[in-house]
N, C-alpha and C positions, 0 to 999 in steps of 0.2 A: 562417343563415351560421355556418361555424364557426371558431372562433381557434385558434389554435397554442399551447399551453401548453407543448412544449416550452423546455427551458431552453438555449440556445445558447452561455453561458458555460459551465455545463455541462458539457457534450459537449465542448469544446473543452477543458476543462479535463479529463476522460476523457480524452484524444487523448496529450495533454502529459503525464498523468502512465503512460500507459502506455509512452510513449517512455522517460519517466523510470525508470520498474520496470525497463527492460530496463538501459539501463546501471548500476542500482541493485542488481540483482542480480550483472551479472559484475565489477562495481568489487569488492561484497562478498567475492564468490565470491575473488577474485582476492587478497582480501586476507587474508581467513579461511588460505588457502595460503600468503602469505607470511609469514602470522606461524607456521604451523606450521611452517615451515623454519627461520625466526632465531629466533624464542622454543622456549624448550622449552614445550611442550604439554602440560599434565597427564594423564595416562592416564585416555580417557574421556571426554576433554573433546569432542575435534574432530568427532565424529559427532555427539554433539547439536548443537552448531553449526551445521552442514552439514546435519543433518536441520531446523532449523529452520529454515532459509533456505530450501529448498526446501517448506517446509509454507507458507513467506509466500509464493515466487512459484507458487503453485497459488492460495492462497486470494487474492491481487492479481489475476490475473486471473479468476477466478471472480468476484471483485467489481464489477471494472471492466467487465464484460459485465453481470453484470443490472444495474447500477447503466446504464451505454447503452441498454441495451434497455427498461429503464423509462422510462428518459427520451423516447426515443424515440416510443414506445408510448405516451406517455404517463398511463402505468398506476402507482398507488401500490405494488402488491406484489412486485415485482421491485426497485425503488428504496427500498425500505422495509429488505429482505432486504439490500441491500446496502448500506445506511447500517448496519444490525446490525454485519456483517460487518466495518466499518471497527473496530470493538470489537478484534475477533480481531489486524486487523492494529498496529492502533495498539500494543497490549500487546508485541506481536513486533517493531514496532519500539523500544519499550521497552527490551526484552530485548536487541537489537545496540545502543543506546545505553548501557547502563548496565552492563546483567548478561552482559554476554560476556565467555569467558577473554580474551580480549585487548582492548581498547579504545586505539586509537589517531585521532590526530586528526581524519584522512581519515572514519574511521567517526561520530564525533561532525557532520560536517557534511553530510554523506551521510544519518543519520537525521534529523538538525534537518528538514532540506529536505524528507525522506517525512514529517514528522508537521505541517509546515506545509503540506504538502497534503493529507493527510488532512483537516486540521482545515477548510482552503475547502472541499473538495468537500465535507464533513459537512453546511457552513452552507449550501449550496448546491442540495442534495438536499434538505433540510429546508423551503428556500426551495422548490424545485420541487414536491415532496408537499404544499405546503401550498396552491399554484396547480391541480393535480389535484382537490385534495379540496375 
């Protein structure tokens, strides 16, 4: 007989926070623009911003897929790769929480919310590689 070691909160929470990425990104996106219209912008500044927003929704979804397909699959090294990966994004959420030319409030609750789900899904993958292995 075989069990299911898939994780179902999981996946589900995959589901949620991909829904999440997408408005997380053009809320950003939309607001990175509108401070570059009312705030003056340092020269320099607005392309690293906007390059780094788009390096997080590549590597969010790149995540959120082998972290699925691990779980799925129920296989450690695609879920393993993608718990790494949370590293990458956690830090880049850092960076729009703290270290961006502009930080206004909208941004401070917008990344709170992406680094409290990092932080489940972290404990959650951890939980599921540890029912794999």
């Amino acid at each position: 007989s075989s069990s299911q070691l898939s994780s179902v909160p999981l996946q589900m929470l995959f589901y949620v926070h991909g829904v999440y990425d997408i408005f997380y990104f053009l809320a950003t996106l939309a607001m990175i623009l509108y401070k570059s219209q009312v705030f003056s912008y340092p020269d320099g500044f607005l392309a690293p911003d906007l390059t780094l927003l788009c390096i997080l929704a590549i590597l969010e979804a790149l995540r959120l897929h082998l972290g699925s397909k691990g779980n799925l699959t129920e296989e450690e090294a695609p879920l393993g790769i993608s718990l790494v990966m949370t590293v990458g994004s956690v830090l880049l959420a850092m960076y729009f929480l703290v270290w961006q030319t502009y930080v206004l409030k909208a941004d401070v609750i917008l990344n709170a919310l992406l680094l409290a789900l990092l932080g489940l899904e972290a404990m959650l993958k951890l939980m599921a590689i540890a029912a794999f292995v």
